[in-house]
C-alpha positions as CSV (number, residue, x, y, z in Angstrom):
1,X,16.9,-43.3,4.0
2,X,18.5,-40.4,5.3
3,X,19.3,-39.5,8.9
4,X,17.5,-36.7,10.5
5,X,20.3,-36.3,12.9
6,X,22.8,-35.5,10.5
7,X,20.9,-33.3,8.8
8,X,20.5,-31.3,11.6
9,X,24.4,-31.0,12.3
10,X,24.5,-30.5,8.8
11,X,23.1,-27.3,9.2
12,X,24.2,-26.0,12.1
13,X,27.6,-26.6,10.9
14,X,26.3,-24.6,8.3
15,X,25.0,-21.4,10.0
16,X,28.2,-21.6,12.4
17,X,30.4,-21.6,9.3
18,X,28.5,-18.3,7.9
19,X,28.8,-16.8,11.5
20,X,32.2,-17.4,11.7
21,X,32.8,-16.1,8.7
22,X,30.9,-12.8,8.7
23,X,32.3,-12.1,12.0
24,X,36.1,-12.6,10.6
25,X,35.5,-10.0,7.8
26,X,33.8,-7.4,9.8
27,X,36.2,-8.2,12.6
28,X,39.0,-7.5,10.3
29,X,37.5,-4.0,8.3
30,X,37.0,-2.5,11.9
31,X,40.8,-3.5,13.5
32,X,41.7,-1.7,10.1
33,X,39.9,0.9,9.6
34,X,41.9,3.0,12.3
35,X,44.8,2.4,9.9
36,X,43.1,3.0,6.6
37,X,42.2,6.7,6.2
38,X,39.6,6.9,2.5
39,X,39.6,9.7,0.6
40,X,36.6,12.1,1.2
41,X,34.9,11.7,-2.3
42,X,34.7,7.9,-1.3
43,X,33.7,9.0,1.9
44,X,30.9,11.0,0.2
45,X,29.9,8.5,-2.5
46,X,29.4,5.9,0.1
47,X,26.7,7.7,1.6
48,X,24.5,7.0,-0.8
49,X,25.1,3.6,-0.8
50,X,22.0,2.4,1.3
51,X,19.2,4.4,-1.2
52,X,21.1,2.7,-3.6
53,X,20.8,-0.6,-2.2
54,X,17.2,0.0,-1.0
55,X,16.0,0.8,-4.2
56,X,17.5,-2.2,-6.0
57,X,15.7,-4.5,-3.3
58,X,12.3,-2.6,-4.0
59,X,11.9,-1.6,-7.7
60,X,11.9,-5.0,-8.5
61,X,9.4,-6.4,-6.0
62,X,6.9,-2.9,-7.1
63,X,7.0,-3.5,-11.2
64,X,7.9,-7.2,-11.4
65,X,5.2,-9.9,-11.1
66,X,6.1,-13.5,-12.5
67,X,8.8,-11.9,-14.7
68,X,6.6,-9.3,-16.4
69,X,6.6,-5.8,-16.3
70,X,3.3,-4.6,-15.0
71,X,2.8,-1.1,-14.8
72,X,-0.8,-1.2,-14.3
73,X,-3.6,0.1,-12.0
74,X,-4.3,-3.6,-11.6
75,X,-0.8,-4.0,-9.6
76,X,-1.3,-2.8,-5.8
77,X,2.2,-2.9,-4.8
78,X,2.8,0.1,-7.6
79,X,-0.6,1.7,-6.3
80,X,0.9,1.5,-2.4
81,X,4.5,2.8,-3.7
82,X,3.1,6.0,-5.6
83,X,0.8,6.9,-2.7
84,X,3.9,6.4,-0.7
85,X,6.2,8.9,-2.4
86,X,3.5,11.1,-2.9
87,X,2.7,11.3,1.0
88,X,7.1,10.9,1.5
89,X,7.0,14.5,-0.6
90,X,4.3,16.2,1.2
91,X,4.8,15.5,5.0
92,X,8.5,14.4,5.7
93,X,7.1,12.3,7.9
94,X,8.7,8.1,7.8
95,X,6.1,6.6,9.7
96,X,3.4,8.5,8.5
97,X,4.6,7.9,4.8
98,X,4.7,3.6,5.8
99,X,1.7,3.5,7.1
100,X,-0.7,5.3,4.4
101,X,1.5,3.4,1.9
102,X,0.7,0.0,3.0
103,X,-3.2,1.4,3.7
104,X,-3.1,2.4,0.6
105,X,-1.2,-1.6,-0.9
106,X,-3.6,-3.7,1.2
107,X,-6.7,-1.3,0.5
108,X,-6.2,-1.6,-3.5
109,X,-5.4,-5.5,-3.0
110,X,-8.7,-6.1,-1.1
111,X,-10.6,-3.7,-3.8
112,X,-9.0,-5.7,-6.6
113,X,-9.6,-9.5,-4.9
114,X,-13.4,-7.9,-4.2
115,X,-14.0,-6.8,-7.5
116,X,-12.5,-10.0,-9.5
């Protein structure tokens, strides 16, 4: 039988270990970086780091469902992301664009659990 207790400490010792250890390597980059000058086309490319990153967190989660491609009306997380970009394009507007997206996700989820 196992001791809750330990556990417990087990994990904390566990997030305080990952703390620790993000804070070191941030803590590091920024006393260096007054030291460390990058070149400018770095400087530019890195600026499209976060789309970059961004859009390998979403595509995924839009056309994947239980490891299959599906690229069908059927799937409401690609029926909320079209309506998204489409509403992105027309109004330049973030909040806007978020909210009719996920109107548009959890309206085409509710027709689609309705309808089956």
């Amino acid at each position: 039988m196992t001791n809750p207790f330990a556990e417990v400490l087990t994990e904390i010792l566990i997030v305080g270990g990952m703390a620790i250890a993000t804070f070191t390597i941030r803590y590091l980059m920024f006393g260096a970086s007054s030291r460390i000058t990058l070149p400018p086309r770095l400087l530019s490319a890195l600026r499209y780091l976060p789309p970059v990153v961004l859009t390998a967190i979403v595509v995924p989660e839009v056309l994947l469902s239980d490891g299959t491609l599906q690229l069908s009306y059927l799937n409401a997380r690609l029926v909320g992301a079209i309506t998204a970009v489409i509403v992105c394009k027309l109004s330049q507007n973030l909040l806007l664009t978020i909210l009719v997206g996920m109107a548009a996700f959890l309206g085409w989820q509710g027709l689609l659990t309705v309808v089956n």
